[in-house]
Every structure is written in C-alpha cells, then in structure tokens.
One Martini backbone bead per residue (centre of mass of N, CA, C, O) as a GRO file, in nm:
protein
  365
    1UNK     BB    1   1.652   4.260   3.317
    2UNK     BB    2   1.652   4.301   2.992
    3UNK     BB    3   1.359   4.231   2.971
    4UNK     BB    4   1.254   4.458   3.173
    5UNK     BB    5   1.324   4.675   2.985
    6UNK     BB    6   1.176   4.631   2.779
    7UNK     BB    7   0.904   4.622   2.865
    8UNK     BB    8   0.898   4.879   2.947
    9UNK     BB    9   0.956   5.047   2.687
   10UNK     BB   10   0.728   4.976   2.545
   11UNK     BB   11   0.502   5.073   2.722
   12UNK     BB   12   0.601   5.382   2.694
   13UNK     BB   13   0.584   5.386   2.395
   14UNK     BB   14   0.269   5.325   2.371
   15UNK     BB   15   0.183   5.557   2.589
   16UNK     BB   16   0.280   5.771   2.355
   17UNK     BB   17   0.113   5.687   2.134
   18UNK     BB   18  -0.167   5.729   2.285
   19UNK     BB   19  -0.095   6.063   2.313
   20UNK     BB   20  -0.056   6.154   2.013
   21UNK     BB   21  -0.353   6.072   1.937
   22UNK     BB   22  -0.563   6.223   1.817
   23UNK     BB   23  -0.846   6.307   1.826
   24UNK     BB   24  -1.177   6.324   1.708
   25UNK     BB   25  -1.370   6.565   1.520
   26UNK     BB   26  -1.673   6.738   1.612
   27UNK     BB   27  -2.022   6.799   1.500
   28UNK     BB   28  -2.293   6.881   1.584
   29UNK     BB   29  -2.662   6.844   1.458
   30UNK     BB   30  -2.919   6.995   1.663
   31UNK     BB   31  -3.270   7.007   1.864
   32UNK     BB   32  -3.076   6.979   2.146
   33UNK     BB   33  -3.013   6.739   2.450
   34UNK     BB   34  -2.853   6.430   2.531
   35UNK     BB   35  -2.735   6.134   2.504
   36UNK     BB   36  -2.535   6.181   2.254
   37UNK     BB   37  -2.392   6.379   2.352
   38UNK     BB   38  -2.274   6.245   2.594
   39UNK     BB   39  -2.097   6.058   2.468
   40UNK     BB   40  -1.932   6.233   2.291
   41UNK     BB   41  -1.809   6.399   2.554
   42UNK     BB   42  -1.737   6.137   2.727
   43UNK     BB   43  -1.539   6.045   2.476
   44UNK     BB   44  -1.155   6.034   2.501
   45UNK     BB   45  -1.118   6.057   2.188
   46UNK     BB   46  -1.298   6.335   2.173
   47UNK     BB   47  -1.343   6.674   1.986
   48UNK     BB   48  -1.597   6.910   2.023
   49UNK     BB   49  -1.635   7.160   1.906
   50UNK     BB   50  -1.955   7.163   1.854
   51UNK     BB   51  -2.303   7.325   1.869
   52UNK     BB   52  -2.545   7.313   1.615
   53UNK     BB   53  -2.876   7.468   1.599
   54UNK     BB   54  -3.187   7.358   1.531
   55UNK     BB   55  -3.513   7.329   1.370
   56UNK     BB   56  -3.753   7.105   1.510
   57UNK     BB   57  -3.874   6.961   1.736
   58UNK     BB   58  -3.771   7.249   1.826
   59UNK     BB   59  -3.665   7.532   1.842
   60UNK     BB   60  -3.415   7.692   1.841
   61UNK     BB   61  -3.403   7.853   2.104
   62UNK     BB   62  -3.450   7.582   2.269
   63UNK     BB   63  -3.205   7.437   2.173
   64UNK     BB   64  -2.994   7.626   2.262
   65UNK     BB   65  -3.074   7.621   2.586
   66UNK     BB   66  -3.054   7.311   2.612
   67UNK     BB   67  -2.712   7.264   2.514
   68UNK     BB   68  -2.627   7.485   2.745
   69UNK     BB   69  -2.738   7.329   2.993
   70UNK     BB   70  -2.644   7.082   2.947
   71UNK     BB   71  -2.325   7.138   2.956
   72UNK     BB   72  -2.315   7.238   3.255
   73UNK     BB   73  -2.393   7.003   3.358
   74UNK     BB   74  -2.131   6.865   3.206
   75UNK     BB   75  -1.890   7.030   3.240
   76UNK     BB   76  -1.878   7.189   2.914
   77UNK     BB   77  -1.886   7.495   2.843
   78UNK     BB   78  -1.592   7.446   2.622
   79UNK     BB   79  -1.852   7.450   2.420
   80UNK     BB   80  -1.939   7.542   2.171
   81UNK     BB   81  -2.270   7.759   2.075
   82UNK     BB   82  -2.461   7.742   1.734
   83UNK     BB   83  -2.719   7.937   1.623
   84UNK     BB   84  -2.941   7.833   1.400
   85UNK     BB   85  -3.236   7.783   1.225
   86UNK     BB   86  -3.586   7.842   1.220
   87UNK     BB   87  -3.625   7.840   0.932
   88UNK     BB   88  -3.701   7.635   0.650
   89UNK     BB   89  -3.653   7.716   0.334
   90UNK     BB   90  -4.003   7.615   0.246
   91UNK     BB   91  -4.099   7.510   0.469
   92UNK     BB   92  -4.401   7.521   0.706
   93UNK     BB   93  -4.678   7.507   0.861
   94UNK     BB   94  -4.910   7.605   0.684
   95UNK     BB   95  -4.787   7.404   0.435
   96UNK     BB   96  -4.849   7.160   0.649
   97UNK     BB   97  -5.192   7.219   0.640
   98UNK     BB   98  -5.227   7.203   0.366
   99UNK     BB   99  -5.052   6.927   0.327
  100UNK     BB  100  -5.330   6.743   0.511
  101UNK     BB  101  -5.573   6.840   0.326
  102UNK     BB  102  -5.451   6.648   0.100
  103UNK     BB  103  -5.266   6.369   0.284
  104UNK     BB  104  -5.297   6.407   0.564
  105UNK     BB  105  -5.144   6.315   0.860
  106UNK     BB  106  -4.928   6.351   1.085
  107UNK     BB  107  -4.778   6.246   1.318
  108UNK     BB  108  -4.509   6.437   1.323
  109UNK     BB  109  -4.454   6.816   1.415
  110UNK     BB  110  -4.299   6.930   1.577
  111UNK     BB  111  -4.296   7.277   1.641
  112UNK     BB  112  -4.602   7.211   1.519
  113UNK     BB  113  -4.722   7.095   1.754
  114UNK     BB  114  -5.031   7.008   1.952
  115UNK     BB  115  -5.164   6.681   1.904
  116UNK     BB  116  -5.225   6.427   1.893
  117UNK     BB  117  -5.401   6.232   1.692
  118UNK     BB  118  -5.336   5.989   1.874
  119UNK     BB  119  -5.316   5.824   2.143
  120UNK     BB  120  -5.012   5.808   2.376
  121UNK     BB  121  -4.777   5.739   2.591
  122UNK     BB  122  -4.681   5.979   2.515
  123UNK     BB  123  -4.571   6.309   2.548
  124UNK     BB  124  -4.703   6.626   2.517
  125UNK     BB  125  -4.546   6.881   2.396
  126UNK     BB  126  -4.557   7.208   2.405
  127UNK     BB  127  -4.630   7.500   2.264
  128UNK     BB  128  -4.453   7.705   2.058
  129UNK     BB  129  -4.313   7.965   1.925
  130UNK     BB  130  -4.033   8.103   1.799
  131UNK     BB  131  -4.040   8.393   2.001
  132UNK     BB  132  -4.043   8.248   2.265
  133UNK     BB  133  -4.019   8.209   2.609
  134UNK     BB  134  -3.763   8.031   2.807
  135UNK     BB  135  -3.822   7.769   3.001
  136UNK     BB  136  -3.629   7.497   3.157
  137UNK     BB  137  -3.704   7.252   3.429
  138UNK     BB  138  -3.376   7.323   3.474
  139UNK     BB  139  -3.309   7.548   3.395
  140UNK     BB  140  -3.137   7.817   3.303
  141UNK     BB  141  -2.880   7.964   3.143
  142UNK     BB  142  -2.607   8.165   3.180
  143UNK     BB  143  -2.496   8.077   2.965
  144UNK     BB  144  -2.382   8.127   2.584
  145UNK     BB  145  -2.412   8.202   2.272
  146UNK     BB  146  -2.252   8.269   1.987
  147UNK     BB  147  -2.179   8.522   1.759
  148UNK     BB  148  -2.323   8.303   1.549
  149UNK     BB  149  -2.365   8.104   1.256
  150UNK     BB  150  -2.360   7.828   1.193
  151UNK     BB  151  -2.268   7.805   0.892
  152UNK     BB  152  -2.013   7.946   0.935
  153UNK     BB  153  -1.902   7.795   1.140
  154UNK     BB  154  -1.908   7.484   0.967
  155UNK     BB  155  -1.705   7.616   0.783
  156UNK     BB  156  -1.475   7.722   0.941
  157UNK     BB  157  -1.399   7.509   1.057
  158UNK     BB  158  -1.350   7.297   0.776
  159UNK     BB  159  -1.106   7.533   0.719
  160UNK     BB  160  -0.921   7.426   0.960
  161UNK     BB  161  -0.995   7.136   0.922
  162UNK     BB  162  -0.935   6.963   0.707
  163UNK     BB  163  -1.027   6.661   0.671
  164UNK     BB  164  -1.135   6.644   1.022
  165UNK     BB  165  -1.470   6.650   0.993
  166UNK     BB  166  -1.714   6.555   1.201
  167UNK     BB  167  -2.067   6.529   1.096
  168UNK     BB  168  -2.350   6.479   1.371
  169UNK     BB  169  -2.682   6.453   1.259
  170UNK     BB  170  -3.041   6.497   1.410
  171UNK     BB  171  -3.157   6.723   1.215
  172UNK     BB  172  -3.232   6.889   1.036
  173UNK     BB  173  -3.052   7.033   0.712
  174UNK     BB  174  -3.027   7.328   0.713
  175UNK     BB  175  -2.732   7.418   0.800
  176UNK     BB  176  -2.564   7.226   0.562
  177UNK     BB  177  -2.718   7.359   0.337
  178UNK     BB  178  -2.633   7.686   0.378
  179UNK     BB  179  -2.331   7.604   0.379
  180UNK     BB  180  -2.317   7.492   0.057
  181UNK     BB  181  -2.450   7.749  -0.048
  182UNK     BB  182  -2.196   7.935   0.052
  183UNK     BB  183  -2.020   7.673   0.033
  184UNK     BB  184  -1.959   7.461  -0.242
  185UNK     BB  185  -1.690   7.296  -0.027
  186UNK     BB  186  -1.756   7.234   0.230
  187UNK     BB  187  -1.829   6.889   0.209
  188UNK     BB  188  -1.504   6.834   0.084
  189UNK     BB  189  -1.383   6.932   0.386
  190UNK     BB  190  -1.522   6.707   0.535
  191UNK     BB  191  -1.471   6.379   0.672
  192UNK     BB  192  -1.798   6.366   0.733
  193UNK     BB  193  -2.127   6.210   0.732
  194UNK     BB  194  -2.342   6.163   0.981
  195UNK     BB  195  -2.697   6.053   0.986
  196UNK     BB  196  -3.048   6.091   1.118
  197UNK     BB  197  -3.234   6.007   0.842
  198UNK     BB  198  -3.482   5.851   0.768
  199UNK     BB  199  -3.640   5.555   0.573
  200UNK     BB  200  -3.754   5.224   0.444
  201UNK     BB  201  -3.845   4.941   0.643
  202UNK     BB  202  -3.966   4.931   0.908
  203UNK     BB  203  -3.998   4.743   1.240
  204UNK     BB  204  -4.135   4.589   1.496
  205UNK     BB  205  -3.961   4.428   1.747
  206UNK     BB  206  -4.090   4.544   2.034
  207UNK     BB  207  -4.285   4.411   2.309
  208UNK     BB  208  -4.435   4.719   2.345
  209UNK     BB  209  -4.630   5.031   2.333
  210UNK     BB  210  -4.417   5.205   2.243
  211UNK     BB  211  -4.339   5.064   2.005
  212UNK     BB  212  -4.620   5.024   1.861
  213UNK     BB  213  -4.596   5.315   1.806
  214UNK     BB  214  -4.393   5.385   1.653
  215UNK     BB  215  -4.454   5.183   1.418
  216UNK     BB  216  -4.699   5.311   1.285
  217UNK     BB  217  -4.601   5.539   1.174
  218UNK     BB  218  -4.487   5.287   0.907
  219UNK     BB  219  -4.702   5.152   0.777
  220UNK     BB  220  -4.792   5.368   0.552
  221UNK     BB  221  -4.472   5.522   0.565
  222UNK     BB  222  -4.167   5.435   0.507
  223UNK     BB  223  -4.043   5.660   0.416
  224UNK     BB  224  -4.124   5.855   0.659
  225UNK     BB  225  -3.926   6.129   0.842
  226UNK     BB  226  -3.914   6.391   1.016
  227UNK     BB  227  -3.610   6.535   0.951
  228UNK     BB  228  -3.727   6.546   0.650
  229UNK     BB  229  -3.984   6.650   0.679
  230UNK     BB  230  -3.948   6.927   0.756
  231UNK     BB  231  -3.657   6.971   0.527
  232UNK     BB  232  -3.630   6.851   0.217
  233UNK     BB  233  -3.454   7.036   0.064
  234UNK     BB  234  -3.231   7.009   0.221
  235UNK     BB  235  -3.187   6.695   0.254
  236UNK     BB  236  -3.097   6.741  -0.091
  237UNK     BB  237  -2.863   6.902  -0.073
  238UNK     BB  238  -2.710   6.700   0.068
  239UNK     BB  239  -2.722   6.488  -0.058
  240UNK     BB  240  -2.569   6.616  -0.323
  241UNK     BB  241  -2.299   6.621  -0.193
  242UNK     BB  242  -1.921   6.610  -0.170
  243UNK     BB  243  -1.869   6.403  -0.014
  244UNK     BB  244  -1.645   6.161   0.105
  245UNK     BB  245  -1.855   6.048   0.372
  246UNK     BB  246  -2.186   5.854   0.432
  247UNK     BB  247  -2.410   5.812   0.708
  248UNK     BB  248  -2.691   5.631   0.751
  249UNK     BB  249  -2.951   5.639   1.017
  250UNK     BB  250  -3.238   5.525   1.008
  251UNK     BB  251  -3.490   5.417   1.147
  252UNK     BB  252  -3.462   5.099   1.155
  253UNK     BB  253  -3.241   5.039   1.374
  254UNK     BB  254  -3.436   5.136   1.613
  255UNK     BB  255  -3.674   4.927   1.703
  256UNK     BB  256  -3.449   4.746   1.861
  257UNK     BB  257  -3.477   5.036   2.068
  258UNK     BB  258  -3.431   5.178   2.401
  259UNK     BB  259  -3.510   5.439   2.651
  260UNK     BB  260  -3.550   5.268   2.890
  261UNK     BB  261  -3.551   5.281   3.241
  262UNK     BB  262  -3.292   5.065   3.282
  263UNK     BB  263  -3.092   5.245   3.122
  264UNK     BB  264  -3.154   5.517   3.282
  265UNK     BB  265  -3.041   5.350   3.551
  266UNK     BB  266  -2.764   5.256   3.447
  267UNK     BB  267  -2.632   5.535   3.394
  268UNK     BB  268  -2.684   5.684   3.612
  269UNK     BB  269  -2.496   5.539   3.779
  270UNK     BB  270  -2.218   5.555   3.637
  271UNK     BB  271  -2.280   5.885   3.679
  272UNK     BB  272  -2.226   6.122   3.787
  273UNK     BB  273  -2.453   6.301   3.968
  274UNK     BB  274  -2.558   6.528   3.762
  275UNK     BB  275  -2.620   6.347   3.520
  276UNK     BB  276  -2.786   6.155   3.691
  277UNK     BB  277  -3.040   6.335   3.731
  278UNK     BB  278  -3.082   6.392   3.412
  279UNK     BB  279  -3.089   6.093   3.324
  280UNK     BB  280  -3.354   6.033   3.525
  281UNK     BB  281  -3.546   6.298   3.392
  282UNK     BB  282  -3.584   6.112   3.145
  283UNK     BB  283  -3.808   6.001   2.906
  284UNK     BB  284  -3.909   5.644   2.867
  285UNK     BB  285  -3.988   5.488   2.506
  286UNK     BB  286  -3.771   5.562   2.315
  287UNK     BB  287  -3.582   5.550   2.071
  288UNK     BB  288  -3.225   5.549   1.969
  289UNK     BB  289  -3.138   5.716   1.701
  290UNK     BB  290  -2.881   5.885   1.811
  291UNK     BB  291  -2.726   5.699   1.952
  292UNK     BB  292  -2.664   5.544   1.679
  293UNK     BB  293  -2.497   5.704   1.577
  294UNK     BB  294  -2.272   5.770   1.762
  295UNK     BB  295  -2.212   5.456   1.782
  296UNK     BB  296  -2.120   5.388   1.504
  297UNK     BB  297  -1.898   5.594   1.478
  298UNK     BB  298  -1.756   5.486   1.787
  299UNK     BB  299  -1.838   5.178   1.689
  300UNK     BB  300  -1.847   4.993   1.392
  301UNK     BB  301  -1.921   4.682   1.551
  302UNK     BB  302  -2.246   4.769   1.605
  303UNK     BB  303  -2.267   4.672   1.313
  304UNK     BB  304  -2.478   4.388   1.113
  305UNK     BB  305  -2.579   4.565   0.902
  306UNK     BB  306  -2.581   4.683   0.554
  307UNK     BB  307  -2.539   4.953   0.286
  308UNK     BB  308  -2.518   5.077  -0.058
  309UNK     BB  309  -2.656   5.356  -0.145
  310UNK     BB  310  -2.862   5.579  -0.306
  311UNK     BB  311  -2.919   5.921  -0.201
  312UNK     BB  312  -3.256   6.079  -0.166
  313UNK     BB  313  -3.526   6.348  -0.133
  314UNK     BB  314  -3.857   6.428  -0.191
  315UNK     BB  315  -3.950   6.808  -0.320
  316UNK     BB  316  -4.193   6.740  -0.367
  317UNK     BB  317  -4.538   6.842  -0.376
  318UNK     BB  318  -4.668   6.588  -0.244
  319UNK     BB  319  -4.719   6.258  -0.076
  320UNK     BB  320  -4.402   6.227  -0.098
  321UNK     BB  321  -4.292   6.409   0.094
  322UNK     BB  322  -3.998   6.328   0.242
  323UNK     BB  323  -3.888   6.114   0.099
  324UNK     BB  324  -3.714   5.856   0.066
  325UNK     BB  325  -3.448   5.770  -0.158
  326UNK     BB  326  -3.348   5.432  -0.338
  327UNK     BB  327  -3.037   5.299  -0.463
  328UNK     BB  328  -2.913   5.116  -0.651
  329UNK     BB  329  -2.591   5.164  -0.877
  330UNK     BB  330  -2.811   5.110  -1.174
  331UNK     BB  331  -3.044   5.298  -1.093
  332UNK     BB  332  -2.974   5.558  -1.069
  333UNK     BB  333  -3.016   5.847  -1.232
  334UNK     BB  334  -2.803   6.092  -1.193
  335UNK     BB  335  -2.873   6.391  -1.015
  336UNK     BB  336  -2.628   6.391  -0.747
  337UNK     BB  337  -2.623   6.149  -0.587
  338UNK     BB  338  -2.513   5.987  -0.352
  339UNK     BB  339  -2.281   5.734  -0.155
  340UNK     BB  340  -2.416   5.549   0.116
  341UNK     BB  341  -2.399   5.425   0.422
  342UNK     BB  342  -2.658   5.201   0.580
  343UNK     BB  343  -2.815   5.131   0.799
  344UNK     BB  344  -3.020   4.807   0.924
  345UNK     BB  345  -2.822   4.728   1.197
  346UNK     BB  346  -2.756   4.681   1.565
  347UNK     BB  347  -2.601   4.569   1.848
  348UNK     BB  348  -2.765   4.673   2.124
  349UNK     BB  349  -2.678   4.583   2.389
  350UNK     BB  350  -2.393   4.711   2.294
  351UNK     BB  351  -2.481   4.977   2.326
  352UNK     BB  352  -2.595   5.026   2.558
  353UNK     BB  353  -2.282   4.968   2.708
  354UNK     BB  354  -2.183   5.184   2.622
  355UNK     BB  355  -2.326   5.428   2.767
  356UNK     BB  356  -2.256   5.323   3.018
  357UNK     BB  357  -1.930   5.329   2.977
  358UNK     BB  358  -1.921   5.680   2.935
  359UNK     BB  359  -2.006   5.759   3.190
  360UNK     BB  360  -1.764   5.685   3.374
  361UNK     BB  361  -1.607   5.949   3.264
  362UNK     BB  362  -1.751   6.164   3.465
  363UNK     BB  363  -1.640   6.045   3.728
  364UNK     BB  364  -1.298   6.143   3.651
  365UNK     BB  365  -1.304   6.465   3.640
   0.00000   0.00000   0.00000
C-alpha cells in the first residue's frame, strides 16, 4: 500500500511539474500561411505570440490576408497577425529587370513573377500589384490583422520578454532588418533566430519531375536563393545582428523532402475536418522548407548533419547579388558576420511522421 501511494505521488509530482513548465514562446515571420503555421499552432508546448507578414512569395497585403484566414480555418482567431514591409529595402521590380538584362533570368520572382522562364510542373501563381485587392480562393477573412507595423510588433514582444523569443522566418528578413535598424537591442533580446533561407550546395535527392525542376534552378546558381535574394540588404543587415543563436535553414536539406499527395492525405486524415479540407487543397510537389525551420527547432534530433559556419549574403549589385557567403572559423572577413548552426541534412521520414502527429491535436480541441 505504501509503495503505491509513492508511486501515485510521484506521478502527481511529474504531472504538476508537466504543467508548470511554460510554452516556449514564437513568432512567425512569413509571406503567407501553409503547414509550418499549423506545426507550430498544433504543438502543445508552443505559444505563438503572433505571425508577421512581409512581402516575399506574394505581396504583404496578400500574405496578411491568407494568415488571418489560415488562423480562422485553425481556429486560432487569439494569434494576432501584423503586417509588416510591402517593399524590400533597396530591391526592387524594376531594378530586378534590370539585373536580369544583364546577368540572366531569375528563376522565382515571388511578388514579381509573371510567368515561368521554362514549362514546369508547377503552377504560374497570378501576378498582382502591391495595393491589389485580394480575394482569395478559401474566402476572405473576416478578422482583421492588428493596427500596428511588424518590426514594432517585434521590438515590443522581445522587450516583453527578454530572451525567451524565439523568431522563426520564412520570408525575406525586411521586418527583422527594420527592427534591427529602429532597435540596435532588437537581436541580442530574442533568445533566437531560426531562419530558412539562403543555399550552399544542393543535389537533386528525389527521383521524380517536381525534384527535378526545383533542382534546376541551383546547377549553375548553388548559392542564390529567393528569400535572400528578394531583399539581400535585408538579409545582411540580419546576418551581422547580435543574436544569441542562429539557426539557418538552407535550401540544401529540402532536397530530400516533399509536400506529396501522400503526405498531404496523410495530414488530412489526422487533421480537424476544417484543416482537413485546407490541408487537402494545397498544391504538392514543393519541397519542405518552411516546415524544416519549424521541425527542426521543435525537434533538435530531426537533424542528422549541420555545420558551425560564418554567415553573410552578398548586398553588392553584380552576378552574385543575394548570394550566401559561408565560412570556417579562421576564414571568416570578421566584418560582424555572426556564428551560425547550418542545417546541411534531416531524416525526412521523421519530419514527415512529425507533421502528422501534430495534426492530430486539432482534434482533441
């Protein structure tokens, strides 16, 4: 009898001390609303501070919009969205023409794109103005995003919470960059950085058309890479920040990984109805990229190589504008690039399995 009241008291013990232990707090910074969003609304140790929205992928109105809708089909309405830059600091379209006229076609043009330099399997998303109005095919929101600019948004939660802010991004880093620029404390009050963008050298993994065209585009280009290369000032201006720890996400291990049919019926199954239906009517055959970012900081053994390395991106206007620039230790210029953890591989299966075990939590809401 005695040792069963030990052993209930222990378990109560364990159970109390299960519940004391805070969330870890997050904020989004991205150009719209998809499957790394739900990871980490659905993951039960996670409190989502909010997401804020820049122009990347598609304009910020546009990504603001589909944010405040993904939330609403989540029902997660208590996230506050704040939209933040529409355009990068010094890119811009035009000036993106003509760099084009004089070192080649870019692949992906997000905001910018009107229609693919050659035929791929995926689809030409419509091209749209900055200040366009936005309808969008799940319906527009109802709810309204907060009347406040990111980068203050950004400020004032990590002065709120010193060093318990971890800031995961998926979108050019304009709004990190202007709060960098408006709070020179901004980086060194967040307790982290985990950021998906930038490229070292990728390899085609996966047998099959949709691999094959995202491959493509960094046989001659290994280093250039669309969220820095929308706002590569931006991007440097992040890189030299005094952050705690950085984590980059590079395109390099999305190689190995897919939004399949298969994985996107797998989710669905998991998943609430409303998120079932949303997760089903998303296009697949992209890489995973965003949703590495998110796995890899909720689950540190999803990694299964990285890398120490010196990080910054190319802000001079010639062939290599927006490119990544990486180095060892002894190597590096020592111009304020920070030390970052590179993510160079991932066990996909796993991210996979992940992914679809966190819908399962819209359904015990």
């Amino acid at each position: 009898m005695r040792l069963l009241a030990t052993f209930l008291a222990l378990l109560l013990t364990i159970g109390l001390a299960h519940a004391d232990t805070p969330k870890r707090k997050v904020i989004i910074d991205d150009e719209g609303f998809a499957l790394m969003h739900l990871m980490l609304l659905e993951a039960p140790d996670v409190d989502v501070l909010g997401i804020t929205t820049v122009s990347g992928n598609v304009w910020a109105n546009r990504a603001t919009a589909t944010a405040l809708r993904g939330l609403e089909i989540a029902h997660r309405t208590d996230v506050p969205v704040v939209q933040g830059a529409t355009y990068p600091l010094l890119n811009s379209e035009s000036l993106t023409d003509r760099w084009e006229s004089l070192y080649g076609k870019l692949t992906w043009k997000g905001a910018w794109m009107k229609q693919w330099v050659e035929p791929t399997q995926q689809s030409t998303p419509p091209y749209f103005g900055p200040d366009d109005p936005v309808n969008l095919p799940e319906g527009n929101p109802t709810t309204r995003a907060r009347d406040e600019i990111a980068a203050n948004f950004l400020i004032r939660m990590v002065r709120q919470y010193p060093g318990e802010v971890t800031i995961i991004a998926a979108g050019p880093l304009t709004n990190l960059a202007l709060a960098q620029r408006l709070d020179p404390a901004f980086a060194s009050l967040a307790k982290e950085l985990v950021y998906m963008g930038g490229s070292l050298n990728p390899r085609q993994m996966l047998d099959n058309r949709a691999a094959a065209d995202f491959a493509r585009e960094f046989v001659n280009t290994p280093r250039r890479e669309f969220n820095i290369r929308f706002d590569p000032e931006a991007a440097s201006i992040v890189a030299r920040s005094p952050w705690k720890a950085i984590t980059v996400v590079p395109v390099d291990p999305s190689t190995g990984t897919q939004r399949s049919r298969s994985l996107l019926d797998r989710m669905a199954k998991s998943a609430s109805p409303d998120l079932a239906r949303f997760i089903a009517a998303m296009e697949p055959g992209f890489p995973l990229w965003d949703e590495i970012a998110a796995g890899v900081w909720l689950d540190p053994t999803l990694v299964t190589d990285q890398q120490t390395l010196y990080v910054d991106y190319n802000s001079q206007f010639g062939p290599g504008y927006g490119d990544m620039l990486s180095w060892f230790a002894p190597y590096r210029p020592g111009l304020g690039e920070q030390s970052a953890t590179v993510i160079r591989t991932i066990d996909a299966p796993r991210l996979e399995a992940l992914m679809v075990r966190l819908m399962a939590h819209s359904v015990k809401k």
